[in-house]
N, C-alpha and C positions, 0 to 999 in steps of 0.2 A: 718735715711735713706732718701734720696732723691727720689723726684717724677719724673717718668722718663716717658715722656711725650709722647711716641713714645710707652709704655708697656701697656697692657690691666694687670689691678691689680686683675681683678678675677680669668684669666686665668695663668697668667705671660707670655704669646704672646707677644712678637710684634706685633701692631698692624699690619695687612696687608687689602689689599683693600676688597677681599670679605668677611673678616672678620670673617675667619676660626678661632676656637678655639680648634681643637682638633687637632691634631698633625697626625695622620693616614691620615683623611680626608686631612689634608693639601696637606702633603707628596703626595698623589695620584693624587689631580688635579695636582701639579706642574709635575707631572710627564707625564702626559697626554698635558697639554698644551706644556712643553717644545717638547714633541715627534711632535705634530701637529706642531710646530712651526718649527723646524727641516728638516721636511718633506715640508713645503711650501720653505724654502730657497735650498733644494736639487732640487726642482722643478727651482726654479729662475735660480740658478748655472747651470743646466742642460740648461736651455734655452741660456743664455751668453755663454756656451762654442760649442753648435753647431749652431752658427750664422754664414751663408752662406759660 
């Protein structure tokens, strides 16, 4: 089997930047950042489309 350099071998993760290992946990923050994230380009788009 090949070493897959990008895989956490304890977990079997992908490695990711905050370096979440548990799957629930994961799942939750991306959930919460994509929502916040979401919400600041609704804010942007709102602003571009009632410009003067």
């Amino acid at each position: 089997m090949s070493h897959d350099p990008y895989g956490d071998p304890t977990s079997g993760f992908l490695r990711n930047r905050p370096g979440f290992t548990d799957v629930d946990e994961l799942s939750q923050v991306e959930a919460e950042v994509t929502t916040l994230r979401l919400a600041q380009l609704r804010t942007m788009l709102d602003g571009l489309l009632h410009v003067g």
